[in-house]
ZAMARGU-4260 file (C-alpha; in steps of 0.2 Angstrom, whole numbers, plus 5000, padded with zeros to 4 digits):
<rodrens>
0) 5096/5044/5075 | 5088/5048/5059 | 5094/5035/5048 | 5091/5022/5064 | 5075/5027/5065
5) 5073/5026/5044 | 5079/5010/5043 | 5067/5004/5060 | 5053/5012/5053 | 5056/5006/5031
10) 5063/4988/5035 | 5052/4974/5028 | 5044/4984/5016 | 5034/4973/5003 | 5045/4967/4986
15) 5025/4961/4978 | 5022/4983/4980 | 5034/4991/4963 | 5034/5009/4960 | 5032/5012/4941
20) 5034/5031/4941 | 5037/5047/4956 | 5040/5065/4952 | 5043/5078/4962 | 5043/5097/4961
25) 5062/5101/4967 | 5074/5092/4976 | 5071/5101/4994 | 5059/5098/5005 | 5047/5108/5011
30) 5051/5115/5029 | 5035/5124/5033 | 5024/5108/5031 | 5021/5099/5050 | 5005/5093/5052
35) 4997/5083/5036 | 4980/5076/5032 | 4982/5058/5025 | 4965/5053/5012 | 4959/5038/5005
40) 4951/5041/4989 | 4943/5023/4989 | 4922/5018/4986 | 4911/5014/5001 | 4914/4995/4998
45) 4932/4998/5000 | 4931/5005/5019 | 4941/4996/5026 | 4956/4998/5015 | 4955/5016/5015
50) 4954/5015/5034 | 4969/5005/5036 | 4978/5016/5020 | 4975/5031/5032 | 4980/5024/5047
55) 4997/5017/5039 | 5001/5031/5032 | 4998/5043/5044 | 5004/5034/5059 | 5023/5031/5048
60) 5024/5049/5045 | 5019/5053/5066 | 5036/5042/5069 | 5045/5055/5057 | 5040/5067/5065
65) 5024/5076/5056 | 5009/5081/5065 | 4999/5068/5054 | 4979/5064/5055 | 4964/5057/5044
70) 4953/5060/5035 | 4941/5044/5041 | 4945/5048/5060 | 4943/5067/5059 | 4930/5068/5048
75) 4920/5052/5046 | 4918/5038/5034 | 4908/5047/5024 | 4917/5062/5018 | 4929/5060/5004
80) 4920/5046/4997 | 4915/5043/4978 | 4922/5061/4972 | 4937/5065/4961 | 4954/5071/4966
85) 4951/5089/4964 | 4934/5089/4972 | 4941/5084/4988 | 4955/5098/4987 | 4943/5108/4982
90) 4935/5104/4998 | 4950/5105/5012 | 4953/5122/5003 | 4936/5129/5005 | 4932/5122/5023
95) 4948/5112/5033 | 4963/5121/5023 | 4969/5131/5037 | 4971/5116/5049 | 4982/5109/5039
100) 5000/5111/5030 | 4999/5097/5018 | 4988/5084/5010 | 4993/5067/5005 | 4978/5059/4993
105) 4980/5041/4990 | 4966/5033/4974 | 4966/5019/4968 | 4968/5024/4948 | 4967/5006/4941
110) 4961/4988/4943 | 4958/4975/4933 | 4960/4954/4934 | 4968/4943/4924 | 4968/4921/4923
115) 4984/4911/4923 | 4985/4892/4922 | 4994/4885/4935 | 5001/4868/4932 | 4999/4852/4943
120) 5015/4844/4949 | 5023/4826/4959 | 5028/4830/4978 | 5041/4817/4980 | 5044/4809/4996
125) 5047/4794/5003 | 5032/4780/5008 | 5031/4769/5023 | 5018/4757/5022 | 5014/4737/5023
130) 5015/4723/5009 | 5004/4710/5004 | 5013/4701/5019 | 5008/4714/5031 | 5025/4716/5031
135) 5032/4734/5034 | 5042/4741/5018 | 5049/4759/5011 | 5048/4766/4995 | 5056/4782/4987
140) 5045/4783/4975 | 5029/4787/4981 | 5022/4801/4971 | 5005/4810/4974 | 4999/4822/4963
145) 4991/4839/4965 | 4980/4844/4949 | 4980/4859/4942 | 4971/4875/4942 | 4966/4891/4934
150) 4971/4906/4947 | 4962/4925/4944 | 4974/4936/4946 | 4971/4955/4953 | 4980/4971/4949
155) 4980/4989/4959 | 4988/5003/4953 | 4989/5015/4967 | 4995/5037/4965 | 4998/5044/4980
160) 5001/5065/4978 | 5007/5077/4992 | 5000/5095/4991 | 5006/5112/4999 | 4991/5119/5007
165) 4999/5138/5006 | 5002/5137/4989 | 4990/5125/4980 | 5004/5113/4970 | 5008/5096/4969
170) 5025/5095/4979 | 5024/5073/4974 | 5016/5061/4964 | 5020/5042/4964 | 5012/5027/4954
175) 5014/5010/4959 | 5008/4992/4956 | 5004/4976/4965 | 4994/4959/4960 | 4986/4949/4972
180) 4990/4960/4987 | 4982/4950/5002 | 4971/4960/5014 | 4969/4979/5020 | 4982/4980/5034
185) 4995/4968/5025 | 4993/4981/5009 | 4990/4996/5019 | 5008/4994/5028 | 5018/4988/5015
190) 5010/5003/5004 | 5014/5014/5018 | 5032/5011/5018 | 5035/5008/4999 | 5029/5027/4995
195) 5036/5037/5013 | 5052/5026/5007 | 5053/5036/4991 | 5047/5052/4994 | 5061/5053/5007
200) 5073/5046/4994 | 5067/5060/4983 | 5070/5073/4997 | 5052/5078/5000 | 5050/5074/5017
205) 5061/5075/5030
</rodrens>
């Protein structure tokens, strides 16, 4: 039932989304962690990412079986926004620590934009049309053109870390890429999936 529900839950995941590096503390999971905060360390503009980053994440670990919830929903979109990595487990230590078991943080750590020429080409198809005698004819060489153009091109580099509340250690830590992403819930699930995908490969969850 496991691996059926594995493959139900990881099919479909996103080949635009690469992992460049993970890291983990051992190879054995970490039985005593049930319910998990998920946070979205993203800017006020970016709330609706971080909402849907959240919600992805925490709703693919609910189906595995973790008590999971977020940050945005338990404690507004406010909190958690425009401070560092350590502040904010500074904070779930000092004020929502013994709710929880785990924290997953997920920043964005790099974005940049790059220009690319892409060149114009011939579609090729065929042509009905009429003559100078109004007389019906069909061509096969009838070849419009579509110009070319200069594409921006955006880059993420995401890190998504998984804490142990009891102890105060990184159990995780992934790094991944993706350009020109599309929008919040197609990133969010794909990203979802990509990193649940390897930290389950890598034996830290369940």
């Amino acid at each position: 039932m496991g691996l059926v529900l594995f493959a139900l839950i990881f099919a479909g995941c996103s080949s635009g989304i690469k992992m460049t590096s993970s890291w983990n503390d051992n190879s054995k999971t970490a039985p005593h962690i049930k319910k998990i905060l998920v946070i979205g360390l993203f800017g006020e503009k970016s709330r609706a990412l971080r909402q849907q980053m959240e919600d992805q994440m925490a709703g693919n670990l609910s189906k595995l079986g973790y008590d999971a919830v977020t940050a945005y929903r338990e404690f507004g979109p406010k909190t958690f926004v425009n401070i560092s990595e350590d502040h904010a487990m500074r904070l779930v230590d000092s004020t929502y620590g013994a709710n929880y078991d785990g924290v997953i943080i997920v920043s964005i750590i790099d974005k940049n934009s790059t220009k690319s020429y892409v060149p114009g080409y011939y579609s090729h198809y065929p042509y009905y049309g009429y003559g100078w005698g109004y007389s019906p004819f069909y061509s096969p060489f009838y070849r419009p053109y579509s110009p070319g153009y200069v594409r921006t091109n955006t880059h993420y580099s995401f890190e998504a870390n998984l804490y142990d509340i009891s102890n105060k250690k990184i159990l995780y830590s992934g790094q991944s890429d993706v350009t020109n992403p599309g929008g919040p819930s197609t990133l969010a699930i794909d990203y979802s999936r990509v990193i649940l995908r390897d930290m389950r490969k890598k034996n830290v969850l369940s």
